[in-house]
SEVO-426988 format. One record per atom (N, C-alpha, C): residue number from 1; residue in three letters; x, y, z. Coordinates in pm, 1 decimal, always signed. Each point is the difference from the previous one (the first is absolute). Layout:
N
<num->NUM residu->Ala x->X y->Y z->Z>
...
//
This chain:
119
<num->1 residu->Unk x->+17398.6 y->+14231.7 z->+12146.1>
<num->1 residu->Unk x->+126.2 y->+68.8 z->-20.7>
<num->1 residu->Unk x->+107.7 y->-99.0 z->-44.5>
<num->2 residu->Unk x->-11.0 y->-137.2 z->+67.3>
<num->2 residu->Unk x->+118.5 y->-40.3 z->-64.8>
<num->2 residu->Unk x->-19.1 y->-78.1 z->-122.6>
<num->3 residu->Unk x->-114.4 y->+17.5 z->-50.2>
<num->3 residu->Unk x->-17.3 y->-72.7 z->-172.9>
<num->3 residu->Unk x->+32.0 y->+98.2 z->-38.4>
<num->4 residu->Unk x->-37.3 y->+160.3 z->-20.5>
<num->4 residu->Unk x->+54.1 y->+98.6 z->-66.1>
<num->4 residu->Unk x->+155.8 y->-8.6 z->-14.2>
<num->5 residu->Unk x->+80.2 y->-0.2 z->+134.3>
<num->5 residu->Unk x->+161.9 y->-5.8 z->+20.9>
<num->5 residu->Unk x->-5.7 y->-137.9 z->-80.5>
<num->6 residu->Unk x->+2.2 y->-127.8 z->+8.6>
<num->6 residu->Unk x->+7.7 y->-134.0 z->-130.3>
<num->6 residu->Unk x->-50.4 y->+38.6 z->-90.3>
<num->7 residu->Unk x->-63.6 y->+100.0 z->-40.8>
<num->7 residu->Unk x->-37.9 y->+58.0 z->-161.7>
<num->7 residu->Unk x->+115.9 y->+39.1 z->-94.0>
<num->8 residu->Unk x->+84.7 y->+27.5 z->+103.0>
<num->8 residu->Unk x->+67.2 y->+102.6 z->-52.6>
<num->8 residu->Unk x->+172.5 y->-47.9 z->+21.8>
<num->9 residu->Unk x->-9.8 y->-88.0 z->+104.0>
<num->9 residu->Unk x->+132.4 y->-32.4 z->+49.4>
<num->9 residu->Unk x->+19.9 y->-159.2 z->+51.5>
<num->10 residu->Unk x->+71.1 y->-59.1 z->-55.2>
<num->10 residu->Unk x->+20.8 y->-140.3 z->-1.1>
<num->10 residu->Unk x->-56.3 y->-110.1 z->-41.8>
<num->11 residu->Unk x->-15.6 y->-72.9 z->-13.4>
<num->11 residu->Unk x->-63.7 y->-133.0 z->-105.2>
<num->11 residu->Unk x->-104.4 y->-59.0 z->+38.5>
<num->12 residu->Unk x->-66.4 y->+4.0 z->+127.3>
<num->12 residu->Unk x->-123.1 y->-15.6 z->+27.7>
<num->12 residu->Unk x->-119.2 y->-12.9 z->-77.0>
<num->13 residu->Unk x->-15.6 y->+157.0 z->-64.0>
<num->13 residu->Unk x->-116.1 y->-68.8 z->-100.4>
<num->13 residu->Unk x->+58.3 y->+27.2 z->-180.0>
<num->14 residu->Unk x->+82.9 y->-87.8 z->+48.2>
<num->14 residu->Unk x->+91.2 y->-10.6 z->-176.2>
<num->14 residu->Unk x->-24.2 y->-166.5 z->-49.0>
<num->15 residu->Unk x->-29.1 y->-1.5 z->-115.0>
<num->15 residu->Unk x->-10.2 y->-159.6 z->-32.1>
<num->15 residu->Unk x->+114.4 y->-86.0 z->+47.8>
<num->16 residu->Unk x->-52.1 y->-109.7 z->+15.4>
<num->16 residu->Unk x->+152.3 y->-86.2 z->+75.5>
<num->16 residu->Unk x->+70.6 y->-39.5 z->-149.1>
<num->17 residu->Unk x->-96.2 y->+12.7 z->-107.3>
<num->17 residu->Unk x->+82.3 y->-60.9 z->-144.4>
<num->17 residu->Unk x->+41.7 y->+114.2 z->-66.6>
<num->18 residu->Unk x->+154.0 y->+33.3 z->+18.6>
<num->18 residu->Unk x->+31.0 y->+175.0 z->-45.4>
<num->18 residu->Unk x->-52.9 y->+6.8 z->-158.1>
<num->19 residu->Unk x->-14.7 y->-65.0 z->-94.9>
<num->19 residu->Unk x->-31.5 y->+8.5 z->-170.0>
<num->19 residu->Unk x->-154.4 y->+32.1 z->+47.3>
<num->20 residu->Unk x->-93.8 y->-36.0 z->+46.5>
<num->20 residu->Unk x->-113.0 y->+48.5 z->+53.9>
<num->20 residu->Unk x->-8.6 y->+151.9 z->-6.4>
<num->21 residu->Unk x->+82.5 y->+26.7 z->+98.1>
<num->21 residu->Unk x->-15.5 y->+169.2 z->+40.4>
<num->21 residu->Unk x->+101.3 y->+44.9 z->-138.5>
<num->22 residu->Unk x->+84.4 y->-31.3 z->-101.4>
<num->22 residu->Unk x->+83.6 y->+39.9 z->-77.5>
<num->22 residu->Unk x->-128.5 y->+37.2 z->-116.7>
<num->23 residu->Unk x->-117.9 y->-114.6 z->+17.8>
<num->23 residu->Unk x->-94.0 y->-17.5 z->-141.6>
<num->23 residu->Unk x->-108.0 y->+144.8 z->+17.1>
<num->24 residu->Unk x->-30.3 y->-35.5 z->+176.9>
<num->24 residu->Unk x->-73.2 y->+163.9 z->+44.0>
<num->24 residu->Unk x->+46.6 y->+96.3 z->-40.0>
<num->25 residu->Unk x->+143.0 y->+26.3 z->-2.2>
<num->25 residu->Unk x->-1.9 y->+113.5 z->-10.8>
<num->25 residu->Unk x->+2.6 y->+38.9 z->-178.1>
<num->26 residu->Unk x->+4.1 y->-79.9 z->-67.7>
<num->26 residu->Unk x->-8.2 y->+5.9 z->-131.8>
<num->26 residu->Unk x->-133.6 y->+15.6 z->-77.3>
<num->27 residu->Unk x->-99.8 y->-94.3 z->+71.5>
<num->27 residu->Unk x->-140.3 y->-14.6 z->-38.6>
<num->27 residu->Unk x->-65.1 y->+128.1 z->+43.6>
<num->28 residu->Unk x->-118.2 y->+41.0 z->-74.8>
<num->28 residu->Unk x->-73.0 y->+114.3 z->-10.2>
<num->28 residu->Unk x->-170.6 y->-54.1 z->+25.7>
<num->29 residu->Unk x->-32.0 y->+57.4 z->+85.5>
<num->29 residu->Unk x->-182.8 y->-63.1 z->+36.7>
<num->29 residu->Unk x->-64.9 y->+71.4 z->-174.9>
<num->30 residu->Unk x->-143.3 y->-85.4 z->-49.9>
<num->30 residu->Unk x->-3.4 y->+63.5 z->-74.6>
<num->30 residu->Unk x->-96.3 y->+118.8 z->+35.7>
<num->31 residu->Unk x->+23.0 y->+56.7 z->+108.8>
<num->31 residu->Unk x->-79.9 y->+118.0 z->-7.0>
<num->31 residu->Unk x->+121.7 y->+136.4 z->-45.1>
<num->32 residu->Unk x->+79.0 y->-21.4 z->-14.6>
<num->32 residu->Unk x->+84.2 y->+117.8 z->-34.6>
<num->32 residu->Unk x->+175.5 y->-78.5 z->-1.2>
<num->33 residu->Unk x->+31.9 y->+107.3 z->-70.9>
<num->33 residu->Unk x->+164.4 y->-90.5 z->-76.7>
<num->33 residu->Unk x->+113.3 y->+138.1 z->+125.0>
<num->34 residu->Unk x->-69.6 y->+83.5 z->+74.7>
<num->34 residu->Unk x->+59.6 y->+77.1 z->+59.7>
<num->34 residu->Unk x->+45.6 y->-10.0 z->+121.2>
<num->35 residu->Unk x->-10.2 y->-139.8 z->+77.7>
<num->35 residu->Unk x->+16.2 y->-83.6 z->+127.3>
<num->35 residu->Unk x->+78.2 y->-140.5 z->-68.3>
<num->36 residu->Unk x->+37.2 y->-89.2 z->+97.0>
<num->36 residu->Unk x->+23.0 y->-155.1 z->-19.3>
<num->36 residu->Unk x->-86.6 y->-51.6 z->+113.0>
<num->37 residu->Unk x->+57.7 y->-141.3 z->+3.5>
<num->37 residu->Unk x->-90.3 y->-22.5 z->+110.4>
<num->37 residu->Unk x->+50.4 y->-20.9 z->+133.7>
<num->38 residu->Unk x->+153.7 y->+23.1 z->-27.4>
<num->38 residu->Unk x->+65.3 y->-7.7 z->+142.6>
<num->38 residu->Unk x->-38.7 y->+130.2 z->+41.4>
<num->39 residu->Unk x->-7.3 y->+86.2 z->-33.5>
<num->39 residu->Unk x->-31.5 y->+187.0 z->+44.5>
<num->39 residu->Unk x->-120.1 y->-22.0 z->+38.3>
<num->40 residu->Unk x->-90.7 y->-23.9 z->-95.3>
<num->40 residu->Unk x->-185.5 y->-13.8 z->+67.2>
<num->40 residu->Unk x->+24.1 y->-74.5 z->+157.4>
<num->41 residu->Unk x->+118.7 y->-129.9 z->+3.5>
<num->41 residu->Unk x->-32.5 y->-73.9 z->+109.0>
<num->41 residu->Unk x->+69.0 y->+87.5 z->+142.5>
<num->42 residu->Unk x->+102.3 y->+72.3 z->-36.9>
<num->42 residu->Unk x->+79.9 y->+56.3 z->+114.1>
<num->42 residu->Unk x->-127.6 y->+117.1 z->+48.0>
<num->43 residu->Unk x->-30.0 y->+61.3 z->-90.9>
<num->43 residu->Unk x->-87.2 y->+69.3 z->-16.2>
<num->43 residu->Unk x->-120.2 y->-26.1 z->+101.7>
<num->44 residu->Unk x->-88.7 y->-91.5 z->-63.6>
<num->44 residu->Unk x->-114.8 y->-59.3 z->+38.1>
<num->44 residu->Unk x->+45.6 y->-42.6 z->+217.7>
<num->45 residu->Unk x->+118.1 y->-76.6 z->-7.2>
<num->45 residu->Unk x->+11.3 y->-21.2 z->+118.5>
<num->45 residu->Unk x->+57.6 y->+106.7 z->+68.7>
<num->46 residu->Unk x->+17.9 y->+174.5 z->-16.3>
<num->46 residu->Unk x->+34.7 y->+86.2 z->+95.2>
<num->46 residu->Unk x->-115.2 y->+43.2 z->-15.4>
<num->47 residu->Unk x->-93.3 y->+54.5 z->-106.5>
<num->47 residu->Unk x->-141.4 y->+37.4 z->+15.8>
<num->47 residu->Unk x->-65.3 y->-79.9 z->+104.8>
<num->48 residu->Unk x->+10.1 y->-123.5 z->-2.9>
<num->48 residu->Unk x->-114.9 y->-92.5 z->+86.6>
<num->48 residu->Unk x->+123.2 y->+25.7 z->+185.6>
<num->49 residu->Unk x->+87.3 y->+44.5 z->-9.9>
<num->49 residu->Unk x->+60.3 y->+16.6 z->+150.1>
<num->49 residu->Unk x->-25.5 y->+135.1 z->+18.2>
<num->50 residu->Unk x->-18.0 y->+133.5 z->-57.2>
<num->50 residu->Unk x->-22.7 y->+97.4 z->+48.8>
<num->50 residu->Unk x->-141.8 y->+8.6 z->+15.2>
<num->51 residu->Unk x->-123.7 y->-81.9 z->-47.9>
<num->51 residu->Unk x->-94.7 y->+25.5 z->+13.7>
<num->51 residu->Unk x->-33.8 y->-48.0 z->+111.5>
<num->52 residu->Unk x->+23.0 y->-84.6 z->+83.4>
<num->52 residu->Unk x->-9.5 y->-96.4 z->+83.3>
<num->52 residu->Unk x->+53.4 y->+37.6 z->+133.4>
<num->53 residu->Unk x->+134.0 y->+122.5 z->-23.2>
<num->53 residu->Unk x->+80.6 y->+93.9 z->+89.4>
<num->53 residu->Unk x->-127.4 y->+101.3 z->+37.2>
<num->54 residu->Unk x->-46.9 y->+16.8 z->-141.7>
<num->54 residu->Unk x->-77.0 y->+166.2 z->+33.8>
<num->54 residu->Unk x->-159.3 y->-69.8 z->+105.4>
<num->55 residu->Unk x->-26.2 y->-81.2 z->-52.3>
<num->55 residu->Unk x->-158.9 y->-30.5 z->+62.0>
<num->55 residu->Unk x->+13.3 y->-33.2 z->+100.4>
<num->56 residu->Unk x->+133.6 y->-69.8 z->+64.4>
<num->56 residu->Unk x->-1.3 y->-4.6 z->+118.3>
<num->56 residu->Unk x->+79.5 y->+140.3 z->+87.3>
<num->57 residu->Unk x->+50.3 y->+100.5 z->-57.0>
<num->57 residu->Unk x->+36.6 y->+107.3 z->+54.4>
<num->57 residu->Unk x->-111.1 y->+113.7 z->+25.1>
<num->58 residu->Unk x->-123.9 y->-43.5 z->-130.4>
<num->58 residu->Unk x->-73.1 y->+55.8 z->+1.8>
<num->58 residu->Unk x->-110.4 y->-19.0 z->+120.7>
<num->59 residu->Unk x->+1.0 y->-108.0 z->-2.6>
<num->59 residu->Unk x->-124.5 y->-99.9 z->+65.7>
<num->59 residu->Unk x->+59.0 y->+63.2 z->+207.0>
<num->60 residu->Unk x->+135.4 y->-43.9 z->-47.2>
<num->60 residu->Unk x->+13.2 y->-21.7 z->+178.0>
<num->60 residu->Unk x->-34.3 y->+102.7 z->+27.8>
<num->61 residu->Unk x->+95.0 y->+131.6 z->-73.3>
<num->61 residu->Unk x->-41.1 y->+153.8 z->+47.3>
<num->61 residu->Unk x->-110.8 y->+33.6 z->+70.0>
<num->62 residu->Unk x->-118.6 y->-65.4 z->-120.3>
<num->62 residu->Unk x->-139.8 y->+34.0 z->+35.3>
<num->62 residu->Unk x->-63.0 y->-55.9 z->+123.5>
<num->63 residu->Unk x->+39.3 y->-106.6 z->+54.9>
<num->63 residu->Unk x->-34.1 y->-38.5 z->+117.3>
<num->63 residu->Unk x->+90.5 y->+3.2 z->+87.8>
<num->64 residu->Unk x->+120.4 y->+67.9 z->+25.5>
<num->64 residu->Unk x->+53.0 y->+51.0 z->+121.5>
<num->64 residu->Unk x->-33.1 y->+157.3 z->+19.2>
<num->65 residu->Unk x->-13.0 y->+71.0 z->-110.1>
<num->65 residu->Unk x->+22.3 y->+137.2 z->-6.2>
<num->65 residu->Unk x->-163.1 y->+44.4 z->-27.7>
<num->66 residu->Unk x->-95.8 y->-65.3 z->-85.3>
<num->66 residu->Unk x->-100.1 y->+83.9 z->-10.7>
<num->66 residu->Unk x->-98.2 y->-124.0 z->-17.4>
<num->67 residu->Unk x->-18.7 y->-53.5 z->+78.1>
<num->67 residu->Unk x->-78.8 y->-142.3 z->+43.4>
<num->67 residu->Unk x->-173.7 y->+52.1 z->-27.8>
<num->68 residu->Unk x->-11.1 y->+127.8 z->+26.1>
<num->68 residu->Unk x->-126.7 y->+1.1 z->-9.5>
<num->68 residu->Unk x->-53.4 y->+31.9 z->-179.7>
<num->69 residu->Unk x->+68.4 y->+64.3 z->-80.1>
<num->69 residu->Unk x->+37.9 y->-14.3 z->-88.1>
<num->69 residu->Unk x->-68.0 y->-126.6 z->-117.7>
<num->70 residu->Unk x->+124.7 y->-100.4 z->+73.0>
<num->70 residu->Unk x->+3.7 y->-120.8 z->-39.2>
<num->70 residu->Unk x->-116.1 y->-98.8 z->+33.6>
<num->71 residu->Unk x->-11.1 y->+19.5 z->+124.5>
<num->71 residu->Unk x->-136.5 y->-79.1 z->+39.3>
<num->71 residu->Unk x->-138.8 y->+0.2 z->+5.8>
<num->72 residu->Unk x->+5.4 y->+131.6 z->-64.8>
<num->72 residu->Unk x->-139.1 y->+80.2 z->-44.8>
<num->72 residu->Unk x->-61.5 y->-8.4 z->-196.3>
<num->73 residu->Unk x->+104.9 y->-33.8 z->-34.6>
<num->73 residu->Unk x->+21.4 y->-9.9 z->-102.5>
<num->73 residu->Unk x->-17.0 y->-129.8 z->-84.3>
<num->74 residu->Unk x->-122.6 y->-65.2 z->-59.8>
<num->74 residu->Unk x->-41.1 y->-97.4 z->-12.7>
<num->74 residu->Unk x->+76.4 y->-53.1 z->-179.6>
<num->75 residu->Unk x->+29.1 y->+153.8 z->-56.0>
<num->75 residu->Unk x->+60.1 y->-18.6 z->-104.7>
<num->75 residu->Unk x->+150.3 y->-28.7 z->+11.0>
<num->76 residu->Unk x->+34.7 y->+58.1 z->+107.6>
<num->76 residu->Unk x->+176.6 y->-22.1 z->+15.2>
<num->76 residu->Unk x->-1.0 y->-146.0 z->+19.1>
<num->77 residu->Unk x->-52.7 y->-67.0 z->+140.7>
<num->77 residu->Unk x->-49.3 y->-114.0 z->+61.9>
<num->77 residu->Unk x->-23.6 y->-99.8 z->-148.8>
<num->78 residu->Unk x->-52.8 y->-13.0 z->-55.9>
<num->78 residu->Unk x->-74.3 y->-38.4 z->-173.6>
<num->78 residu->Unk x->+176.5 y->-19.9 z->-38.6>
<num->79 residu->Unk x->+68.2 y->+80.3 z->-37.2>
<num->79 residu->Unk x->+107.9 y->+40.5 z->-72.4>
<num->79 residu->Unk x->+87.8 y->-102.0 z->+38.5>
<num->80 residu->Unk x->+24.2 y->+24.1 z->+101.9>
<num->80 residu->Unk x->+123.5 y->-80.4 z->+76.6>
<num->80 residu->Unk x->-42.8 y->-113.4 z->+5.8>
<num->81 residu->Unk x->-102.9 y->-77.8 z->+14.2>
<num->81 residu->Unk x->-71.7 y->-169.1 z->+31.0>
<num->81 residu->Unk x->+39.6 y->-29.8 z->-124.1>
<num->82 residu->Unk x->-47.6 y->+76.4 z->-134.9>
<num->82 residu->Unk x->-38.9 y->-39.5 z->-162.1>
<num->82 residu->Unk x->+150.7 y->-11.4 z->-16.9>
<num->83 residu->Unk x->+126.9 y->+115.0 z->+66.6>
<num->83 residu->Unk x->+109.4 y->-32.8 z->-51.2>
<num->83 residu->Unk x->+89.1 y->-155.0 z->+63.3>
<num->84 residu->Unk x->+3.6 y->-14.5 z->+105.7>
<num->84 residu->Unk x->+32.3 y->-75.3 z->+88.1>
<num->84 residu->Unk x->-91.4 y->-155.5 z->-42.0>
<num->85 residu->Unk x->-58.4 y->+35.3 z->-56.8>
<num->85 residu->Unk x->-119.4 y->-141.1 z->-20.3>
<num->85 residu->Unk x->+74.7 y->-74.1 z->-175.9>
<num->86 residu->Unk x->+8.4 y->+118.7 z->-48.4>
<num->86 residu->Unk x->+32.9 y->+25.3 z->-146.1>
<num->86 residu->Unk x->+142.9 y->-97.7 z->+33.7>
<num->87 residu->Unk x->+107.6 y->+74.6 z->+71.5>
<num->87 residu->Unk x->+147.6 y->-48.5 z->+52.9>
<num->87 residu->Unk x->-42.0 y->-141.8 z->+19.3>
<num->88 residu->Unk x->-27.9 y->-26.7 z->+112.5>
<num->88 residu->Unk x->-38.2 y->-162.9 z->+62.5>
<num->88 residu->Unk x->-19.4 y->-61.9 z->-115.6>
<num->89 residu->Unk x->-144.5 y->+22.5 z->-122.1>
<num->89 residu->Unk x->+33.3 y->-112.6 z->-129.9>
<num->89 residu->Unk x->+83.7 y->+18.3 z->-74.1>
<num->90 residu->Unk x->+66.7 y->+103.7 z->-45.3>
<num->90 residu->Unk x->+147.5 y->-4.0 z->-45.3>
<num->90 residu->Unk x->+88.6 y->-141.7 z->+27.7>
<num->91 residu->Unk x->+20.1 y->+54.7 z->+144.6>
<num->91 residu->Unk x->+96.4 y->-79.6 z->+80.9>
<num->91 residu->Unk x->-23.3 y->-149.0 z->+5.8>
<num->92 residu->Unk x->-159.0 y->-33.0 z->-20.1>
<num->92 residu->Unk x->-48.6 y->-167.0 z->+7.3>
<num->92 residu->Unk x->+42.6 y->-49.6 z->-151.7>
<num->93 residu->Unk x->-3.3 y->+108.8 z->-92.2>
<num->93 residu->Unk x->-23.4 y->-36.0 z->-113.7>
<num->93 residu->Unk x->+175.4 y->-6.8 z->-85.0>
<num->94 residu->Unk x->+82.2 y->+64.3 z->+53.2>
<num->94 residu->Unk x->+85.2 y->+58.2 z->-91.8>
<num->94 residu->Unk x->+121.3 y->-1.3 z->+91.9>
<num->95 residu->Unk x->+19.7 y->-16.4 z->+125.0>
<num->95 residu->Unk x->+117.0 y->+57.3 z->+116.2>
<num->95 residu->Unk x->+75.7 y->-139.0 z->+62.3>
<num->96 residu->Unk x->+63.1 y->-18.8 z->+25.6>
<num->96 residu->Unk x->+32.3 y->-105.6 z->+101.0>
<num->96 residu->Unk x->-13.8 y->+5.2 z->+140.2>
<num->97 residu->Unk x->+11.9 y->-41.8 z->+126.6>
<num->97 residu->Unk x->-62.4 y->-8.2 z->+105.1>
<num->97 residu->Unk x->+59.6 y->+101.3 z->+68.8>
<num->98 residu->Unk x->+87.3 y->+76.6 z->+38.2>
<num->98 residu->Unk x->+20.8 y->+90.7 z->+85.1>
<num->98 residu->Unk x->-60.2 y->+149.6 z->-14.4>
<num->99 residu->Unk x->+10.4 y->+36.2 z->-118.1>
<num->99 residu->Unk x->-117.8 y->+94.7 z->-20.9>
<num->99 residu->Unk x->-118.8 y->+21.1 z->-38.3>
<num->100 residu->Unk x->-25.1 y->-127.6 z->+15.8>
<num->100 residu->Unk x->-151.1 y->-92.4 z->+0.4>
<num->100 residu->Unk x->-65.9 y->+67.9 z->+150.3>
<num->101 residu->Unk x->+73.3 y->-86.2 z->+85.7>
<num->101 residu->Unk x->+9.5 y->+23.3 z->+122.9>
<num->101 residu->Unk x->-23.8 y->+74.2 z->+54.9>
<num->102 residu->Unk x->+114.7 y->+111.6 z->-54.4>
<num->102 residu->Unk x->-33.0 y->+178.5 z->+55.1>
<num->102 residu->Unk x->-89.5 y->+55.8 z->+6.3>
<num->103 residu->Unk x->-46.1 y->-23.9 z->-116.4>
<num->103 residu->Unk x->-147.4 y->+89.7 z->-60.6>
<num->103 residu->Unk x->-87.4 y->-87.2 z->+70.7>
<num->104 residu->Unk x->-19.2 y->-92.0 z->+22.7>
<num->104 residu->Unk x->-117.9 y->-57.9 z->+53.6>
<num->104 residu->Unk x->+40.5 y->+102.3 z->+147.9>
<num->105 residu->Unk x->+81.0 y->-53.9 z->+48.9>
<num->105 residu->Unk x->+26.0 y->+57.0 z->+145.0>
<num->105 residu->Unk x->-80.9 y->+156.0 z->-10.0>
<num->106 residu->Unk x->+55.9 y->+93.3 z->-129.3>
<num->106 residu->Unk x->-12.4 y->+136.8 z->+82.7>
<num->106 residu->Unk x->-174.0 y->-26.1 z->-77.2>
<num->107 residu->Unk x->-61.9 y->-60.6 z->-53.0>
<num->107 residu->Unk x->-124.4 y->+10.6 z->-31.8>
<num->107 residu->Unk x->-91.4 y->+3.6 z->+119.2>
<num->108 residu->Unk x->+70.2 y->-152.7 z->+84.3>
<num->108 residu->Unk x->-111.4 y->-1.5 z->+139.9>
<num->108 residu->Unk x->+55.4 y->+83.2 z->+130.6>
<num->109 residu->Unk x->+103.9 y->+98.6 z->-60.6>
<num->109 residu->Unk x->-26.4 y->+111.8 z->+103.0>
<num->109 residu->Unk x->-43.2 y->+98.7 z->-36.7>
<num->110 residu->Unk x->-12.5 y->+38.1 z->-116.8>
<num->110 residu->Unk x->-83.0 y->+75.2 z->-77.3>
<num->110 residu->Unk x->-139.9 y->-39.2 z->+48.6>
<num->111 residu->Unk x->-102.3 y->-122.5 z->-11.7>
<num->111 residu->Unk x->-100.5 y->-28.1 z->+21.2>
<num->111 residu->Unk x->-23.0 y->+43.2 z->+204.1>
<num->112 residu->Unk x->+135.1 y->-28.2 z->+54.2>
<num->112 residu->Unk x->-49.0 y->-28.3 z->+137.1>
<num->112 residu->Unk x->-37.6 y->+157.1 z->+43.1>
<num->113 residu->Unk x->+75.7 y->+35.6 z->-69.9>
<num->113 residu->Unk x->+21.6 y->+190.4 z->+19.6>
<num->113 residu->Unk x->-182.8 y->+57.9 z->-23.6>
<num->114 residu->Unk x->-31.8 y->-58.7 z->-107.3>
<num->114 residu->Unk x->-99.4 y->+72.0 z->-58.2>
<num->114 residu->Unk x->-147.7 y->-24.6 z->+109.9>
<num->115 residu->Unk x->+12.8 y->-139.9 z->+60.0>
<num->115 residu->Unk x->-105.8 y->-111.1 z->+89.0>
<num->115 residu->Unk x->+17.2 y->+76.1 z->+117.3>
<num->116 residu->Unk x->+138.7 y->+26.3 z->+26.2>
<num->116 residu->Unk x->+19.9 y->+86.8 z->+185.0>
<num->116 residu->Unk x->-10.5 y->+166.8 z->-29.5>
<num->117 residu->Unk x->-10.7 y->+46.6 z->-148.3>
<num->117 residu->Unk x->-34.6 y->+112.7 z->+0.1>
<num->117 residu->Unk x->-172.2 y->+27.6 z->-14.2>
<num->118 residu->Unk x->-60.6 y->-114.3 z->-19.1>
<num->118 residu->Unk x->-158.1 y->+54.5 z->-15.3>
<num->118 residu->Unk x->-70.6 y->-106.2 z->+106.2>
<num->119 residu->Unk x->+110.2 y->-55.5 z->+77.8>
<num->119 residu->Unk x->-52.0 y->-109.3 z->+163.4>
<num->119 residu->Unk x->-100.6 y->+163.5 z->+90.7>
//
C-alpha cells in the first residue's frame, strides 16, 4: 500500500535527476507512440502495488476464512509459492533491500503455513 500511495504522491519513486523524469515523460517505448515512459513507469509501479495488495488480500482471505479451500488445493498452494517465488527473484534481481526483505519474509511464511498445514 504504501508504494502504490509513493506512486502517486511525493518524490519517492521520482528520479533524483528532474531532466531524467522531464526526458520520460517525452520518450515513447518503441512498442507504441500512445504511452511515454514516465506513464508506462507510474503505471507499471501501481500495477505491480495493486497486484501484490490483491494476492495478499486474496491469499489471507483464503486462509482465515476458507482454509480448507486453500489447503486442499494443490493448484492454489502451486499459485501462490510460483507467485511469491517469482517476487523473491524479482526482488534479488531488480529491488533494493527492504523489499527484498519483505518478500523473502512473507515467502517463508508462506512456506511455514503450507509445512504446518500438511504436518
Amino acid at each position: 500500500t504504501i508504494h502504490l500511495v509513493y506512486t502517486f504522491h511525493g518524490p519517492k519513486l521520482t528520479p533524483r535527476d528532474p531532466a531524467l523524469q522531464a526526458r520520460m515523460a517525452e520518450a515513447h517505448p518503441v512498442l507504441t507512440q500512445q504511452t511515454t515512459m514516465w506513464k508506462a513507469w507510474v503505471g507499471f509501479n501501481a500495477s505491480h502495488s495493486l497486484g501484490a495488495m490483491m494476492f495478499g488480500l486474496v491469499y489471507g482471505y483464503l486462509a482465515l476464512a476458507h482454509a480448507e479451500v486453500l489447503f486442499r488445493s494443490v493448484f492454489l498452494q502451486s499459485v501462490g509459492l510460483a507467485m511469491l517465488g517469482s517476487f523473491a527473484i524479482l526482488g534479488k534481481r531488480y529491488w533494493f533491500s527492504i523489499p527484498f526483505r519483505g518478500i523473502c519474509l512473507s515467502l517463508a511464511c508462506y512456506l511455514a503455513s503450507l509445512v504446518i498445514a500438511h504436518a
